[in-house]
N, C-alpha and C positions, 0 to 999 in steps of 0.2 A: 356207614361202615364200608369197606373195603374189602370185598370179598375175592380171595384169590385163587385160584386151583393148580395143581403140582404141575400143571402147564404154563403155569403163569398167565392165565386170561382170568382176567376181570369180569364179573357180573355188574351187568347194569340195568336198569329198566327207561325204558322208553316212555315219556310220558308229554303230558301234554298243559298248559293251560284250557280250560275247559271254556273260556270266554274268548282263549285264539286258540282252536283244536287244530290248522293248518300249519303251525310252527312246532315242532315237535322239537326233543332232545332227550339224552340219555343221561342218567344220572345214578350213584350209587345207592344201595337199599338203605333203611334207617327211618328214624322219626322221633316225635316228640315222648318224654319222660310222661307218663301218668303218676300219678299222684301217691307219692311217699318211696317210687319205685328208683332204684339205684340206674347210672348209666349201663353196668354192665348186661342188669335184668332187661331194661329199654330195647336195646339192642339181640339179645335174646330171642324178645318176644316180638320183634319187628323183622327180624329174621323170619323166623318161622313162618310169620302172617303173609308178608310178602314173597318169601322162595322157597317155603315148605321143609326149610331145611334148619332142624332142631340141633343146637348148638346145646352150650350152657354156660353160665355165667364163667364160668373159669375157662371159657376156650377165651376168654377175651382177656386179654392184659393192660394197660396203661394204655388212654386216647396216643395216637401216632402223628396228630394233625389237628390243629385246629382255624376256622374259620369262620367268616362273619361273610352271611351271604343276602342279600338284598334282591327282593325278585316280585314281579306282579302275577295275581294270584285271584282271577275271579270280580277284576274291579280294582281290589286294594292291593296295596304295596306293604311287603313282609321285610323285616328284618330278623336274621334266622341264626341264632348263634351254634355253630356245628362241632362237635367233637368226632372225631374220625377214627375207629379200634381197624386195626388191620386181623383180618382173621385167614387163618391158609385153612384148605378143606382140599378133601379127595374134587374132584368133578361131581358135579351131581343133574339130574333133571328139574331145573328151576321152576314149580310152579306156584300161583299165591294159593295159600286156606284161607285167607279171610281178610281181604282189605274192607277197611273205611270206608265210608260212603261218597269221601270224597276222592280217596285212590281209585276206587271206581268211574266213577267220572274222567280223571285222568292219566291214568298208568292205563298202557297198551301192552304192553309188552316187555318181558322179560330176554338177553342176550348176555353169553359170553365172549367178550371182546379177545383178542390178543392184543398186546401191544401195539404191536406189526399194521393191525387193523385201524386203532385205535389213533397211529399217526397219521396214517394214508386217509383217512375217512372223512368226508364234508359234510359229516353230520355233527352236530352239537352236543357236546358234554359237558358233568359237572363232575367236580371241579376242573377247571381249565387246565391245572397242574396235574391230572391224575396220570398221566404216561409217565414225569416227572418222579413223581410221590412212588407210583410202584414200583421203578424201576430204584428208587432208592430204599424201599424197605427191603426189596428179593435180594438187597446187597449188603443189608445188613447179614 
């Protein structure tokens, strides 16, 4: 998901493969459906887990984006089909309740990007469109 604040910076976490921990990058919060659970719950409850910050199913409207992203991951190579909900929020203090065993391993760190930052910066993001993407939803 896409998480935005009335400053218009982006949340994103910092993470890592756990089998190369010296190549980091930053990427949007989100993750996989559990079982019988709706996208909008997913998101919801991955929210929460990851940036403590409790939403609810109707703050999310219609996926904004969608994407097919390919990545290695511990050894193996993922194909990772994404749906992208844009969600506007006040500011908040980003921190996780409760990652996975393997978010542990490799999320370091949570950050609010600006844009501004976010072009200027030599560090690595996902999705590569995301300066793109925001700056076209905050213009709807």
């Amino acid at each position: 998901m896409i998480v935005v604040d009335v400053a218009a910076r982006v949340l994103l976490m910092q993470g890592c493969d756990p089998a190369d921990p010296g190549e980091r990058y930053w990427f949007t919060p989100g993750g996989g459906l559990e079982p019988g659970e709706s996208m909008t719950d997913a998101a919801t409850r991955e929210l929460r887990e990851e940036t403590g910050f409790a939403a609810s199913p109707t703050d999310f409207g219609e996926p904004v984006w969608h994407d097919v992203s390919v990545f290695p991951f511990e050894g193996r190579v993922y194909e990772q089909s994404q749906d992208f909900f844009l969600l506007r929020t006040p500011g908040f203090d980003a921190a996780p309740l409760g990652f996975e065993e393997h978010e542990s391993r490799s999320v370091t760190g949570l950050r609010w990007w600006s844009l501004d930052e976010l072009k200027v910066t030599h560090e690595t993001f996902y999705p590569p469109v995301l300066i793109w993407l925001v700056r076209a939803l905050i213009a709807r």
